[in-house]
C-alpha positions, 0 to 999 in steps of 0.5 A, spaced: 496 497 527 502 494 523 506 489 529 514 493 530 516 487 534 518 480 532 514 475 530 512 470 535 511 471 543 511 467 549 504 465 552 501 464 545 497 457 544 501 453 539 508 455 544 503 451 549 502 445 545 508 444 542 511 444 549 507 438 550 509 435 543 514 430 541 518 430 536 517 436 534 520 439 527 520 445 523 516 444 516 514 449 511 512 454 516 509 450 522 511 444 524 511 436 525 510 432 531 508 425 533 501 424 535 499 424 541 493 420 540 495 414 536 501 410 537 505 415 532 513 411 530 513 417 525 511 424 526 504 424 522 502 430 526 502 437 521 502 443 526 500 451 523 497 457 525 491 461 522 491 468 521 488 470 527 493 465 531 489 461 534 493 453 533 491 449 526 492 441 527 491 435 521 493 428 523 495 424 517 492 418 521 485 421 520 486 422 528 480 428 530 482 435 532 479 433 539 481 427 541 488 430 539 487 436 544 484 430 549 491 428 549 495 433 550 490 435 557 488 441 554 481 444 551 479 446 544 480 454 547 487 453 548 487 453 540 485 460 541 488 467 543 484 469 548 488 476 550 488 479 543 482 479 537 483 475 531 487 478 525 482 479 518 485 474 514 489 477 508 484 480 503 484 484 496 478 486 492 483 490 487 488 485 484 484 479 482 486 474 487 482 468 491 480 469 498 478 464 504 475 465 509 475 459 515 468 455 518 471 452 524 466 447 528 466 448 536 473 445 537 477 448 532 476 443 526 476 446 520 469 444 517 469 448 511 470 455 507 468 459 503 471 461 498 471 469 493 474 469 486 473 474 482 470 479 480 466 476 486 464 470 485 462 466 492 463 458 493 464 453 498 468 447 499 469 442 504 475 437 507 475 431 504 479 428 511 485 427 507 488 434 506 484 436 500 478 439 498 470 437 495 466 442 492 459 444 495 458 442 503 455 435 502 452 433 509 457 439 513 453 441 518 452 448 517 456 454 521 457 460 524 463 464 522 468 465 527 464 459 531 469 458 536 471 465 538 464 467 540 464 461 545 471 462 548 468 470 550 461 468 552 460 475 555 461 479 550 456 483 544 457 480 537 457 484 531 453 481 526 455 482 519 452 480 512 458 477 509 465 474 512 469 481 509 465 486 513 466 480 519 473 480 519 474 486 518 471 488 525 473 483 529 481 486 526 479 492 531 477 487 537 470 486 537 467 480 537 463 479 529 460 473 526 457 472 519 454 465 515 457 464 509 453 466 502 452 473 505 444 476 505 442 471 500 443 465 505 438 462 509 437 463 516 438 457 520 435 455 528 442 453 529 445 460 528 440 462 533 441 457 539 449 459 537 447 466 540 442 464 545 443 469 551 447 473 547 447 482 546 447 481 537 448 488 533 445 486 526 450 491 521 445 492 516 448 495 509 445 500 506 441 496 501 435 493 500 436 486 500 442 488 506 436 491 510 430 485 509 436 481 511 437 485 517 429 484 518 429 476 517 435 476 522 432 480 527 426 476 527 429 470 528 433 471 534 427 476 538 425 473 544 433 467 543 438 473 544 438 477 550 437 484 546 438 485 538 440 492 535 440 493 527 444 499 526 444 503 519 450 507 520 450 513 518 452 517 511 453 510 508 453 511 501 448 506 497 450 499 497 455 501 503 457 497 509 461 498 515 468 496 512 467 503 506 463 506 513 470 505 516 475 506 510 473 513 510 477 515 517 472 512 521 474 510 528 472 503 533 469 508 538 464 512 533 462 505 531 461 503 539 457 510 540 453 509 534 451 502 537 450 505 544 445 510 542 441 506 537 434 503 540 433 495 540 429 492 535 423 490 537 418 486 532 414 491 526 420 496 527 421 501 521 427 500 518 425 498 510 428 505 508 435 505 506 439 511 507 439 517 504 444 517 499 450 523 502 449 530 500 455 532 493 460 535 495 461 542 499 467 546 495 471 551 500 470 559 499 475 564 498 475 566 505 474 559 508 480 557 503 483 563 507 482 561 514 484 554 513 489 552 518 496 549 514 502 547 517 507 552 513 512 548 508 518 545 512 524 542 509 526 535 511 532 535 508 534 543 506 534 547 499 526 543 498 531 536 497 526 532 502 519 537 504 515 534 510 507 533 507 510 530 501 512 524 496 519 522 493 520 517 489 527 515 489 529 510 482 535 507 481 538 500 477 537 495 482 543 492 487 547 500 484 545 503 491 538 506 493 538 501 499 544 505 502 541 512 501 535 511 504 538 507 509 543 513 511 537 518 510 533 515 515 539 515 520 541 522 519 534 525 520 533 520 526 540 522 529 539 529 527 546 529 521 546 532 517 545 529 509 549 531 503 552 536 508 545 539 508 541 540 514 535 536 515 529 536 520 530 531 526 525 526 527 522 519 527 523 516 522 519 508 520 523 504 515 518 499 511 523 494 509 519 489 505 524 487 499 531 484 504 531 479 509 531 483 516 538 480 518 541 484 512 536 489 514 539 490 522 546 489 519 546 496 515 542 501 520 546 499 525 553 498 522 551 506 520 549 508 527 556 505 530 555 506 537 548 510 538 542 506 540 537 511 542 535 514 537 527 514 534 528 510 529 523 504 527 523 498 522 517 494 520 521 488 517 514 487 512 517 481 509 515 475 511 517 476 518 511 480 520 504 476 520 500 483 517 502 484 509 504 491 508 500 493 502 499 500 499 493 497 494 488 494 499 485 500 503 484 496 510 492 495 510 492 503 509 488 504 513 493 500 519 498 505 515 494 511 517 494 508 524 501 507 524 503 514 523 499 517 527 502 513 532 509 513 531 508 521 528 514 519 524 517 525 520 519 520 514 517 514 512 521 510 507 517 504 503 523 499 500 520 497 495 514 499 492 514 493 487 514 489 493 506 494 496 503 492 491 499 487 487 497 491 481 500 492 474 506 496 473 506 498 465 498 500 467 497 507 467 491 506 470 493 502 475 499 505 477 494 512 478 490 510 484 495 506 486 499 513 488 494 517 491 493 513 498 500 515 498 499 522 497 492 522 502 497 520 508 503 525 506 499 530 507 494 529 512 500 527 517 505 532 514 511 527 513 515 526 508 514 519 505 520 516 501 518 510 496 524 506 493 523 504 486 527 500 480 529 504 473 529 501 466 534 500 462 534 508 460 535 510 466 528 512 467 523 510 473 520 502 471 513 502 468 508 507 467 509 514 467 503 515 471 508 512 477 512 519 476 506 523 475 503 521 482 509 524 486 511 531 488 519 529 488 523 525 483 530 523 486 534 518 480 541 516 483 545 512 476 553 511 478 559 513 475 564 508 477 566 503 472 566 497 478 558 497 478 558 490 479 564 490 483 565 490 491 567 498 491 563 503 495 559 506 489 560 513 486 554 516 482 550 523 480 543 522 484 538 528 480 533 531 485 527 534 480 521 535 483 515 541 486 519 544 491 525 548 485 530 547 480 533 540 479 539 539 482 545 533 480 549 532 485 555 527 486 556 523 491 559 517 493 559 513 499 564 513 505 566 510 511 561 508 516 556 508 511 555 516 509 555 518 503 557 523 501 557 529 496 564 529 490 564 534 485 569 532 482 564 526 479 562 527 472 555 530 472 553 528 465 546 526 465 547 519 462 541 516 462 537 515 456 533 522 458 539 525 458 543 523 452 538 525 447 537 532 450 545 532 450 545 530 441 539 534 440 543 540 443 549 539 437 543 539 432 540 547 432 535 544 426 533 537 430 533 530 429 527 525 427 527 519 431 530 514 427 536 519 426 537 519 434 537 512 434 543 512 430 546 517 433 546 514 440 546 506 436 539 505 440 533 502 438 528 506 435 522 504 440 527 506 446 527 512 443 520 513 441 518 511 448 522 517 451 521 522 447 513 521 449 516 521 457 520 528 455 514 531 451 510 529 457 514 535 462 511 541 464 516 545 461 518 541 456 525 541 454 523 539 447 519 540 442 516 536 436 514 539 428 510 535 423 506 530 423 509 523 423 508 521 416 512 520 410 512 527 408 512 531 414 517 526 419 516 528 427 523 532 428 524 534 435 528 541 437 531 542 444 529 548 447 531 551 453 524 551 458 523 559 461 518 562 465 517 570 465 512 575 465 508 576 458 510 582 455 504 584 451 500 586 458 494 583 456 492 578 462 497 580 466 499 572 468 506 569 467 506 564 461 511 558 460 515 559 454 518 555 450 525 558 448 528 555 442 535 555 441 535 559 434 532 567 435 524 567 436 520 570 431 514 573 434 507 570 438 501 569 436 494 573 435 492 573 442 499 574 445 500 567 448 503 563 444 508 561 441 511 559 434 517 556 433 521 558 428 523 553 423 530 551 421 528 549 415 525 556 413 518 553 412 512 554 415 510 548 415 508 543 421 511 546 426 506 545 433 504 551 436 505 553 444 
C-alpha cells in the first residue's frame, strides 16, 4: 500500500543512531557525521538508508560496520526495522533499467550485489573498500539474500524463492523470504543450510523444470537441518510462472499462507518432478450468464456523462496554462459535494496523486480552495520524492499496491498528475503507450471509480504522443486558453472540450474565479483553435476540399503538422472528414469536411443503424448492398474517391 502519510517517523532505526551521532549534517539524501570509532576531526562518517529502511553506514577511514555500531552502544539489529517488513526494492522488468539487489553479511555490511541488466542479464560485484565496485565476488564469502532479517526474526517460517525478484516481492507483503544469488542455476552451499538450521522453510517452486530440480536440490539439503521443509507448486501457474505472476494475477497474502498451511511437508523420494498443468483457455460468457451479470448501473460523477464512475478521462492541455488548477478544483467539489461548472456531481472520496510538484505548492493549492473545510474525504500521495514507494502505472507490483490502495480508501475519483511522470515507457510509441493504458482501465472498472489522468498537449493542441494514449480512454477532456495573457499573472480563461463514450462533445467556456473555482463564461469565444479545429473550420469554407500542401498554406503551417492530424482526424469514429485519391502526382489525397450522422438504414435490409458520412454537397446514392456510401465528387469525376 501506497504510504499517505509523510516520510520519516519516530522509532525508525537511523532517528536512534543519528541521535547518538556527532556533527550530524544533511548530505544528498542521508547525512554525514564524525565517526565514532576513530578520532574523527572532520566528519568521515556517510549515513543513509536502504529501501527497506533498515540504516546504511560507509566510513571513508575504512572504519568496519560493526566496530562503528560497537561504538555507539548498539547491536547490528538496530540497523534493521524490526515492526515493519522490508519494502521490495524498486523494479522494473518493461523500461530497460538496471536492477539491485543487496547481500548484506550478519551485521548489516553490505558484501556484495547482484545485479540484472536487461533483457535479463544477471552479475555480481563487490565493494571495493573505497565506495566502489569490482566485478565478480573474488573471495567474498557467499550469501544468503536478506541475511540479517532472517536473523532478527528467528521464529518466523522463511520463504525460500528461486530468485531475489520473487524474494523481495514477498517479503513487501510481511513475510520473511530469502533466496541466493544467480537463481536455479546456483549452487547449493552447506553454509546456506546452517543460515536455516531450526528453522520451518517453504521452497517456492516455479513452475518449470529447471525451477522444480531446484526445488529438489534444496529441499534435500536442508532435510534433517531445518525443523520442516514445504515446496509448494502453487497452483494455475502457467508454464514458467512463479509466485510474483502468481500474484500479479489478484491473488492474496492470506491465499498464499493457506495454500502453504495445507501443503504436505517434503520428505525424501517425494513426487514433485511434474510441472503443473498448463491452466485451461479461456471460458467466454453465455448470452444468459452475460445477462445475470450483476454490474453497477452507469452513475455520473459529474452530471450529463461529463465525468462517469468506472471509467478513464484524459485531461490535456499546454503546460503551466491550468490543468493542475482543474482537477484541483474537481477533486474538492467531488470530496466536498459542490457542484463543478454548475454541474451536479456525486460526492465521494477522492485520492490525489501528485507526482510532477513539490508537496508544498501541492498543500498550498487544495487548501487555499478548500478555505475553511478540513474534514473532507480527500487524500494526497505526494509521489515525488516524498514517498519512499514510486508510483508507477508500467510495473505491475506498483499497480498492484494501486489496486490495494483504492480498495481501501474506495475513492470515487483518482486523479494522476501527470502521466508522463507514471511511467518510464516511450511516449510516441504505440506500442508502448497501448499497454500502458490498459492497467488504468482494469482498476476503473473493477472499483468503479473515475480515474482522471492529466497529460501534456503538443503544439496543435492535440494530447502529446501517440494516438494509442487517446485510444485507451473512455473521455478526453482538452482544455486551450483564450486569454492574451497566458504567460501572465491573470486567472486564466479558456474553452475545456469534453468528448468521449458517454454523449456529444461538449466545449464549455470557463475561467477561474476566486477561491480558486472556476467557473463557466459563455461569453468566451468557443472556436475551436487547436490544429484539429482549424483545419475542419478552412475545409468547411472549401465544398471541394483541399490537399495538404493547400492547407498548410492557407493555415501558414508546416506540411508535416498538417499531414500528422489529418492521420489523427481520419482515425475518429465518425469521421469528420474524408480523403479522395491516391496520393500521387496524378490523383493528390484531397480532404472533404462532412458532417458525421448516425440514422437508421433506409434500405431495410439488415435492420441495423449504419454511421453515415453526410457530406456537405447532396448525396448521390448507396452502394450495391445497401451500406455503403459513395461520396460525390465536386470535381464531377468518379475517380479516386473512397468508398464507406
Amino acid at each position: 500500500m501506497f504510504t499517505l502519510s509523510q516520510p520519516r517517523r519516530a522509532g525508525e532505526p537511523v532517528n536512534t543512531l543519528l541521535e547518538r551521532l556527532d556533527g550530524v549534517k544533511q548530505s544528498g539524501k542521508g547525512w554525514i557525521a564524525r565517526c565514532p570509532a576513530h578520532a574523527d576531526g572532520r566528519p568521515s562518517l556517510k549515513v543513509d538508508t536502504g529501501d527497506d529502511g533498515r540504516v546504511l553506514l560507509y566510513c571513508h577511514a575504512g572504519c568496519e560496520t560493526a566496530a562503528i555500531v560497537e561504538a555507539l552502544g548498539m547491536e547490528a539489529r538496530d540497523l534493521f526495522v524490526r515492526d515493519a517488513p522490508a519494502a521490495a526494492p524498486t523494479v522494473s522488468f518493461t523500461t530497460g533499467e538496471r536492477i539491485t539487489y543487496d547481500y548484506c553479511d550478519e551485521t548489516g555490511a553490505l558484501a556484495y550485489q547482484e545485479v540484472r541488466d536487461p533483457p535479463k542479464r544477471f552479475w555480481l560485484r563487490r565493494t571495493d573498500g573505497r565506495g566502489g565496485w569490482t566485478m565478480g565476488l573474488g573471495d567474498v564469502a557467499r550469501l544468503l539474500w536478506n541475511l540479517p532479517e532472517l536473523i532478527a526474526r528467528p521464529g518466523e517460517t522463511v520463504f525460500l524463492c528461486e530468485g531475489a525478484k520473487d524474494a523481495s516481492r514477498l517479503q513487501s507483503l510481511g513475510l520473511l523470504a530469502t533466496t541466493t544469488a544467480n537463481g536455479a542455476s546456483a549452487p547449493w552451499l552447506d553454509t546456506y543450510s546452517e543460515a536455516l538450521r531450526g528453522r520451518d522453510v517453504v521452497i517456492m517452486v516455479d513452475n518449470d523444470a529447471a525451477g522444480i530440480t531446484c526445488a529438489q536440490q534444496r529441499a534435500t539439503a536442508l532435510s534433517g537441518i531445518a525443523t520442516s521443509v514445504k515446496a509448494v507448486l502453487l497452483p494455475g501457474l502457467p508454464p514458467k510462472g512463479d509466485v510474483s505472476d502468481w500474484l500479479v494475477t489478484g491473488r492474496t497474502k492470506a491465499e498464499l499462507i493457506e495454500i502453504v498451511k495445507d501443503a504436505p511437508e517434503w520428505t525424501p523420494g517425494a513426487d514433485a518432478t511434474t510441472p503443473e498443468p498448463v491452466a485451461p483457455g479461456f471460458r467466454p460468457l453465455s448470452i444468459a450468464e452475460l445477462e445475470a451479470l450483476q454490474l453497477p448501473e452507469r452513475e455520473d460523477v459529474v452530471d450529463g456523462g461529463m465525468l462517469v464512475a468506472g471509467s478513464v478521462t484524459l485531461l490535456s492541455a499546454r503546460e503551466k496554462s491550468g490543468k493542475t488548477l482543474i482537477c484541483t478544483d474537481l477533486a474538492c467539489c467531488v470530496a466536498s459535494e459542490q457542484p463543478f461548472l454548475d454541474r451536479a456531481v456525486r460526492s465521494g472520496p477522492v485520492i490525489f496523486i501528485a507526482l510532477e510538484e513539490n508537496v508544498r505548492e501541492v498543500r498550498q493549492r487544495i487548501l487555499d480552495r478548500l478555505g475553511t473545510q478540513r474534514d473532507v474525504p480527500l487524500w494526497v500521495l505526494p509521489a515525488n520524492g516524498f514517498s519512499e514507494d514510486v508510483f508507477r502505472i508500467d510495473h505491475p507490483a506498483s499497480m498492484g499496491m494501486v489496486v490495494n490502495m483504492v480498495r481501501e480508501f474506495a475513492p470515487s475519483v483518482v486523479i494522476i498528475d501527470t502521466m508522463r511522470e507514471a511511467h518510464r515507457l516511450r511516449e510516441n510509441e504505440s506500442d508502448d503507450m497501448g499497454p500502458l493504458m490498459r492497467p488504468l482501465r482494469q482498476v476503473a472498472h473493477e472499483t468503479n471509480c473515475a480515474v482522471v489522468l492529466l497529460h501534456h498537449q503538443n503544439k496543435g493542441g492535440g494530447s502529446r504522443g501517440s494516438t494509442a494514449i487517446a485510444a485507451g480512454v473512455d473521455q478526453l477532456w482538452s482544455f486551450q486558453r483564450t486569454d492574451a495573457e497566458q504567460d501572465g499573472d491573470t486567472p486564466p480563461v479558456g474553452r475545456l472540450t469534453v468528448e468521449g463514450r458517454f454523449g456529444p462533445r461538449q466545449v464549455i467556456g470557463i475561467r477561474l474565479g476566486d477561491g480558486l473555482r472556476w467557473q463557466v463564461d459563455n461569453a468566451i469565444t468557443l472556436t475551436d483553435q487547436t490544429m484539429r479545429g482549424r483545419i475542419l473550420a478552412t475545409l468547411g469554407q472549401h465544398v471541394a476540399g483541399l490537399t495538404a500542401p493547400e492547407i498548410a498554406s492557407a493555415l501558414d503551417a508546416r506540411l508535416k503538422t498538417i499531414q500528422n492530424e489529418l492521420s489523427r482526424i481520419l482515425q475518429e469514429t465518425p469521421a469528420p472528414v474524408i480523403a479522395s485519391g491516391t496520393g500521387t502526382r496524378g490523383s493528390p489525397r484531397r480532404y472533404v469536411s462532412v458532417t458525421p450522422e448516425l440514422f437508421p438504414n433506409d434500405s431495410g435490409n439488415d435492420g441495423n443503424d449504419d454511421i453515415q458520412m453526410v457530406p456537405k454537397f447532396p448525396r448521390v446514392g448507396v452502394g450495391n448492398d445497401g451500406n455503403h456510401f459513395e461520396a460525390l465528387d465536386p470535381t464531377g469525376t468518379d475517380d479516386g474517391w473512397e468508398v464507406f
